[in-house]
C-alpha positions as protocol buffer text, in pm:
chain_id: "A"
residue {
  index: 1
  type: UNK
  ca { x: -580 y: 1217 z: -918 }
}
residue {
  index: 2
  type: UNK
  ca { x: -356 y: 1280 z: -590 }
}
residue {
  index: 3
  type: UNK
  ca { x: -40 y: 1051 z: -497 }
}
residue {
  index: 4
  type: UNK
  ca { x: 73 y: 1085 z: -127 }
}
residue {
  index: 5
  type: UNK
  ca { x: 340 y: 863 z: -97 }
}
residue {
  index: 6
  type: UNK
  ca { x: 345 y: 674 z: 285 }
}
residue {
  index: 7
  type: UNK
  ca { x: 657 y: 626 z: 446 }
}
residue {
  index: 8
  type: UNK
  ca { x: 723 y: 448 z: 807 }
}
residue {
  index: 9
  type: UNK
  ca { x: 941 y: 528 z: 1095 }
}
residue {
  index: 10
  type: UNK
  ca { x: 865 y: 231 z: 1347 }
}
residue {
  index: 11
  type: UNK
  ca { x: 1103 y: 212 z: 1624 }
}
residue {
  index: 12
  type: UNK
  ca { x: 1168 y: -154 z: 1460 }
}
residue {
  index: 13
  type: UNK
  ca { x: 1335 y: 15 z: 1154 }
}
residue {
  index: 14
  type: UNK
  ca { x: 1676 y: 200 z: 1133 }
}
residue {
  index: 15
  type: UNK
  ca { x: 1513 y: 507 z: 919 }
}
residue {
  index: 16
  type: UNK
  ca { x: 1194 y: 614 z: 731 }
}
residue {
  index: 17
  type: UNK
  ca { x: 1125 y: 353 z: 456 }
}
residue {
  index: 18
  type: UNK
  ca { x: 881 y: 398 z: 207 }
}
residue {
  index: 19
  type: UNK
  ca { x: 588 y: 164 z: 239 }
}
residue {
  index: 20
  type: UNK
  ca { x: 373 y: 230 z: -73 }
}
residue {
  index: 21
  type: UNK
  ca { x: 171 y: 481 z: -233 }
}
residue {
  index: 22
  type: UNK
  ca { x: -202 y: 642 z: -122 }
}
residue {
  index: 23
  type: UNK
  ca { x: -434 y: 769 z: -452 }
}
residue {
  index: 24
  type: UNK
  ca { x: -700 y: 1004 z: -396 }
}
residue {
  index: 25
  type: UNK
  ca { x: -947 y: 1092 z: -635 }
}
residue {
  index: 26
  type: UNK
  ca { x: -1309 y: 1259 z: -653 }
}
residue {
  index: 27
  type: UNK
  ca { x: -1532 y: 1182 z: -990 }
}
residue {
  index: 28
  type: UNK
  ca { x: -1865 y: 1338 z: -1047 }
}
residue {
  index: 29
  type: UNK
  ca { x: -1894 y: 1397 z: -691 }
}
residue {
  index: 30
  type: UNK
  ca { x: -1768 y: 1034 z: -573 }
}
residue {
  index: 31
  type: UNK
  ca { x: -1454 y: 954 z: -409 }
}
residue {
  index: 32
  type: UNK
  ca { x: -1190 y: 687 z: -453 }
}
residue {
  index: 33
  type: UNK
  ca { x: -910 y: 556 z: -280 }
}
residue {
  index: 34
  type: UNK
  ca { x: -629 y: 292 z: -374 }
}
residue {
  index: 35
  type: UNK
  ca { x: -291 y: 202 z: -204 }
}
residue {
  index: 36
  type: UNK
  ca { x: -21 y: -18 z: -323 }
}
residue {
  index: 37
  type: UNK
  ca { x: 314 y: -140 z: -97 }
}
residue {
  index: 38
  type: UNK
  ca { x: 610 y: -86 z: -205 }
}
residue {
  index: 39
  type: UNK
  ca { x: 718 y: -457 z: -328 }
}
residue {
  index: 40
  type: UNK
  ca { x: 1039 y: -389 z: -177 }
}
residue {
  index: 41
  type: UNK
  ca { x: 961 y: -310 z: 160 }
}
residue {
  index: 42
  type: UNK
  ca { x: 718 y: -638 z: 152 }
}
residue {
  index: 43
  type: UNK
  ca { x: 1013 y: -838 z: 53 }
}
residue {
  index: 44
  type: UNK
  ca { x: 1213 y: -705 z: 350 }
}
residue {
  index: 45
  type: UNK
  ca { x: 949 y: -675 z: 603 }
}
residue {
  index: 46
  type: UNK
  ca { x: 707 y: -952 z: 545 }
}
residue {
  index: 47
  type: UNK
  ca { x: 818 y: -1137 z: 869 }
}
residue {
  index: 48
  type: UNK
  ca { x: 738 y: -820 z: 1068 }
}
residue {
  index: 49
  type: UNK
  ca { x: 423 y: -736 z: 877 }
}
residue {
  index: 50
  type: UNK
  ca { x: 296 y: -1100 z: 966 }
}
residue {
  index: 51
  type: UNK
  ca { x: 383 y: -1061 z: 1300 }
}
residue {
  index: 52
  type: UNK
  ca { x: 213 y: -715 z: 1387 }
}
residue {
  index: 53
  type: UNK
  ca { x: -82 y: -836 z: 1176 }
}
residue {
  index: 54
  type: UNK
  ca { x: -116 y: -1210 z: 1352 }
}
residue {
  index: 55
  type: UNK
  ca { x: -119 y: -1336 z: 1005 }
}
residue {
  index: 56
  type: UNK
  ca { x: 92 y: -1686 z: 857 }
}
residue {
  index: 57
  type: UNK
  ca { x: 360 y: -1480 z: 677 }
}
residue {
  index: 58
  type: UNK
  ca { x: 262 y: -1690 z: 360 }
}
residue {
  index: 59
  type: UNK
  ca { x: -30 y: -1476 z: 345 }
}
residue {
  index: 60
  type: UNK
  ca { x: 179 y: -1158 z: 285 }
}
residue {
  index: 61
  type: UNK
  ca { x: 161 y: -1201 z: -132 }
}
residue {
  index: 62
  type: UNK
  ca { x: -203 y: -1074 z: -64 }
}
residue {
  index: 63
  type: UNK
  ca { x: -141 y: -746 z: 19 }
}
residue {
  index: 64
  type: UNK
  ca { x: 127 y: -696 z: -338 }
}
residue {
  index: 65
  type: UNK
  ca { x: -222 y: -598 z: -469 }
}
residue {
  index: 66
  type: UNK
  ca { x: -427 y: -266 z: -511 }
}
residue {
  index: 67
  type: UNK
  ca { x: -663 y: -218 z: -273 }
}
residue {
  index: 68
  type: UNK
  ca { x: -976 y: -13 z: -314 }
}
residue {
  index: 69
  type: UNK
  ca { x: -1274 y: 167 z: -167 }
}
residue {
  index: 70
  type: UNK
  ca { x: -1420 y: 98 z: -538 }
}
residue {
  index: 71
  type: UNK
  ca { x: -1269 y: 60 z: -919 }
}
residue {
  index: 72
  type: UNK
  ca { x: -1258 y: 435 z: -950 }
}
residue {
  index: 73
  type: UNK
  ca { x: -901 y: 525 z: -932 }
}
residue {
  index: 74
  type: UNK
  ca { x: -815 y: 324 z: -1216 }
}
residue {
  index: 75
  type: UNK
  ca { x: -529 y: 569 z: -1326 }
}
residue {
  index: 76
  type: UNK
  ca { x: -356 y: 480 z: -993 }
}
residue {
  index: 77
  type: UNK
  ca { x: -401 y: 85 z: -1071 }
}
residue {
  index: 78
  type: UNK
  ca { x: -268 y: 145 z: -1457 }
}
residue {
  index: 79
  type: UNK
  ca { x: 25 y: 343 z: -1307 }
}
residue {
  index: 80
  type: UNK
  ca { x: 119 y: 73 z: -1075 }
}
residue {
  index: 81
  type: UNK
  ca { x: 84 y: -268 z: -1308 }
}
C-alpha cells in the first residue's frame, strides 16, 4: 500500500495545509484507491468547502468518511478509524 499525503495552497489560504491522505494499492492485478480529509482542515474550512462545492455546509460531515473506488484498500480504512 502507497500513502501520498495531499496538501493545498489555494490563494484563499495563508500557506500549504494538509487536506487528507491518498492510498494506492494494486491486488492480484486490481487497483484501489481511498482518501480521507484531514478532520482538521474540515473543521476549519467547511464554510469554504461548501461554498466552492455549491453544497449546504451541513452536508460537509459526509465527506469525514473514506471514500473508495472499491473495499480493497482496507489497510488504509483500518489505519484511519
Amino acid at each position: 500500500m502507497e500513502r501520498l499525503f495531499v496538501f493545498a495552497d489555494f490563494n484563499w489560504l495563508g500557506k500549504a495545509e494538509l487536506v487528507g491522505e491518498l492510498c494506492y494499492e494494486k491486488l492480484h492485478g486490481s487497483e484501489s484507491y481511498a482518501f480521507k480529509f484531514d478532520e482538521n482542515w474540515l473543521k476549519v474550512h467547511a464554510g469554504s468547502l461548501a461554498t466552492l462545492l455549491q453544497i449546504p455546509a451541513r452536508e460537509i460531515d459526509m465527506f469525514n468518511v473514506n471514500y473508495t473506488q472499491n473495499k480493497k484498500c482496507s489497510s488504509f480504512e483500518k489505519l484511519n478509524h
